[in-house]
N, C-alpha and C positions, 0 to 999 in steps of 0.2 A: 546494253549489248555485251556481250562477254568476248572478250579477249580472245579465246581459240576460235570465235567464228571470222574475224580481223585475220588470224593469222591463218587460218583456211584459205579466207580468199585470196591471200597474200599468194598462196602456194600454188593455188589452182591458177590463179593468175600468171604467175609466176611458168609454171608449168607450159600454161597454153602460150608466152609469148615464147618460149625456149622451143617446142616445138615447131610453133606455126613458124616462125626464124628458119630453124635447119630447114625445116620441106618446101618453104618461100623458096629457099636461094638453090635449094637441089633442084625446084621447077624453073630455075630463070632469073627472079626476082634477083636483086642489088642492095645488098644491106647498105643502110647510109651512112650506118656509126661503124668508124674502121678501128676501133677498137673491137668490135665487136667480130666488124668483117675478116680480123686476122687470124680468129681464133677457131673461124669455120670451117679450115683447113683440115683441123684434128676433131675427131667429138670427143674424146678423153679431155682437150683443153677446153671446149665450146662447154658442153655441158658441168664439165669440174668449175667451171669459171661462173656457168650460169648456177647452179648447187651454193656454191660461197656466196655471190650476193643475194642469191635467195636468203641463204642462214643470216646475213647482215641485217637483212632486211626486217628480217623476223622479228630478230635481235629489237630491231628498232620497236616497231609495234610492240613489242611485249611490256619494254619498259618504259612507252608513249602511255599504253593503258593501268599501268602499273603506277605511274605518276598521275594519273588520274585525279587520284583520292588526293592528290596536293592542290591540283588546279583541274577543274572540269575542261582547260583548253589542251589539256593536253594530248585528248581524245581526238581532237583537229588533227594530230600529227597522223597517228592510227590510219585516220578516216582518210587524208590525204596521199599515205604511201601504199593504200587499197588503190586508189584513185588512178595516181601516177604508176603504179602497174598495170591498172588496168588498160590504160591508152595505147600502148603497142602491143598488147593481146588483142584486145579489137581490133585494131587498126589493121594488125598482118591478118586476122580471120575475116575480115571484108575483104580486102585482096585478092587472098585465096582465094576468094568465092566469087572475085568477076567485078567487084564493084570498084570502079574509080577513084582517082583521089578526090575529086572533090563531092562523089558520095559520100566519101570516108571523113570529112571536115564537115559534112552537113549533120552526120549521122552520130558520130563517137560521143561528143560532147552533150545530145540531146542524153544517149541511152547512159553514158555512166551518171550525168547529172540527176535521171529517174530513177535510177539505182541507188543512189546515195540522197535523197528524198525518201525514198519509200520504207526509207529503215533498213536498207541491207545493207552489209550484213548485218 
């Protein structure tokens, strides 16, 4: 698998949780991480703040698949920080859309675990 489709989903991922975040707590919701929840104040901070660990992140996977070629495990890093983005993308877009928490504990971990089976990215 190639590196830019890792760092794609990294971003779309990435994307959809900074989204679904701001329009969650504009409709109601209560972020839980108050590092996070301080920054919602401003979107110049919230998304300046979400933009840099996106680039961190990046950062990360690029030189996860990049060290590859030294150790085939280092593709586990890649594969994992697609992963752990993906978990509060899902999590806030089932929300969103009505589903409880404990749909969201049934459901998250079945759909990214088939996702990361099925060879994507």
């Amino acid at each position: 698998m190639r590196s830019r489709n890792y760092v794609l989903a990294f971003v779309v991922l990435a994307l959809v949780d900074a989204l679904t975040t701001w329009f969650g707590v504009r409709a109601g919701f209560q972020e839980a991480n108050p590092l996070v929840a301080e920054r919602l104040s401003s979107p110049l901070a919230f998304f300046g703040s979400y933009a840099l660990f996106t680039a961190l992140g990046v950062g990360v996977v690029e030189v996860s698949i990049r060290l590859e070629k030294l150790n085939p495990v280092f593709k586990l890093i890649a594969l994992g920080m697609v992963v752990l983005k993906g978990i509060p993308a899902v999590n806030n877009l089932l929300l969103l859309t009505g589903l409880g928490p404990s749909g969201i504990v049934a459901t998250t971990p079945k759909f990214l675990l088939t996702l990361a089976l099925s060879g994507w990215p």
